[in-house]
C-alpha positions in Angstrom: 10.1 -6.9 -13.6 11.5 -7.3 -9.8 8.1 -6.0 -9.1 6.0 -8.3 -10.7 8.0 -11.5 -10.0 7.1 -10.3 -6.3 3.5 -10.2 -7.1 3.0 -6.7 -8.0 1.1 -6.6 -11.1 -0.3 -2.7 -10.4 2.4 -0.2 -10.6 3.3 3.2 -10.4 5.2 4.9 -13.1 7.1 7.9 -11.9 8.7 10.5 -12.8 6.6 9.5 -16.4 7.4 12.4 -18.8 11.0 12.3 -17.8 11.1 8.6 -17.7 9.5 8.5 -21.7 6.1 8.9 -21.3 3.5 7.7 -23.3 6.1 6.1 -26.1 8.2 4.4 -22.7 4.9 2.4 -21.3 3.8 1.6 -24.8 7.2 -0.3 -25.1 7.0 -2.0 -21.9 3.1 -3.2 -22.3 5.0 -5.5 -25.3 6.4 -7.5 -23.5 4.8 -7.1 -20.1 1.1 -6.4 -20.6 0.4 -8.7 -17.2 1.7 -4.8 -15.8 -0.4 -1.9 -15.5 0.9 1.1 -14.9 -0.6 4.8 -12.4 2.3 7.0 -14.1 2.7 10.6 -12.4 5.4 13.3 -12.7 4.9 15.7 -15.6 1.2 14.9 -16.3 -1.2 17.5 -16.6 -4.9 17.4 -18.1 -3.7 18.3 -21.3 -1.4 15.0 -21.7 -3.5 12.8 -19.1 -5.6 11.4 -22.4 -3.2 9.9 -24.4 -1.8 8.1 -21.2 -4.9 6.6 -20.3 -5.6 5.6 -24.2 -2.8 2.9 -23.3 -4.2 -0.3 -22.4 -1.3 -0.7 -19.9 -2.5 2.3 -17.9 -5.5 2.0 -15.4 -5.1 5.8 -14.1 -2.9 8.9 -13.7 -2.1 11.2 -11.1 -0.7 14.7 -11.0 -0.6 17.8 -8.9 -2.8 20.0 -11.5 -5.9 18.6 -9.8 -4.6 20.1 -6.4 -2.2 23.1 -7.2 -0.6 24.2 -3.7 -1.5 27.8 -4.1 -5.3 26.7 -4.1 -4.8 24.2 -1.4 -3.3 27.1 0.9 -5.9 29.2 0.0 -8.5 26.7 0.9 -9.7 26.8 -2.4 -11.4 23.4 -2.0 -14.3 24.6 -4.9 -11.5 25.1 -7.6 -10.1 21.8 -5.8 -13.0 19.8 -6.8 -13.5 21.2 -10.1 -10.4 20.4 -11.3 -10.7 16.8 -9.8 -14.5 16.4 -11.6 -12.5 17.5 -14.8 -9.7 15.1 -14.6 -12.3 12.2 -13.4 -14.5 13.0 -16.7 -11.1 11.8 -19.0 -12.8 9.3 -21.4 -10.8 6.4 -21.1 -10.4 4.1 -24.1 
């Protein structure tokens, strides 16, 4: 709320499964749905879609689309299919 009485109405959401995840935003776009949330930490492609099925959410982020064993093996084709896959999320 300190946020958005500064202006910011675009927020990150971090660490989100530890924080509550998908039932923790849902309770916070009650009363605050001015706020849209990027939530990270403990996201993976596998929970990404029921995050961006809230209407509070406008995207995720999370280390699965860049692993650091493929970054340091300049595995930048894996890299980009992984990203493709995570960008082709149907939103609802």
């Amino acid at each position: 709320m300190n946020l958005y009485v500064q202006g910011f109405t675009h927020q990150k959401f971090f660490p989100a499964e530890a924080a509550g995840g998908v039932p923790m935003l849902k309770s916070i776009g009650g009363p605050l749905p001015q706020i849209t949330f990027c939530p990270t930490g403990g996201i993976d492609l596998a929970k990404a879609p029921s995050y961006l099925a809230l209407p509070n959410v406008h995207c995720v982020g999370g280390t699965w689309m860049a692993p650091k064993e493929l970054m340091k093996a300049g595995r930048w084709d894996e890299i980009e299919r992984l990203a493709r896959e995570a960008a082709s999320l149907p939103r609802s």
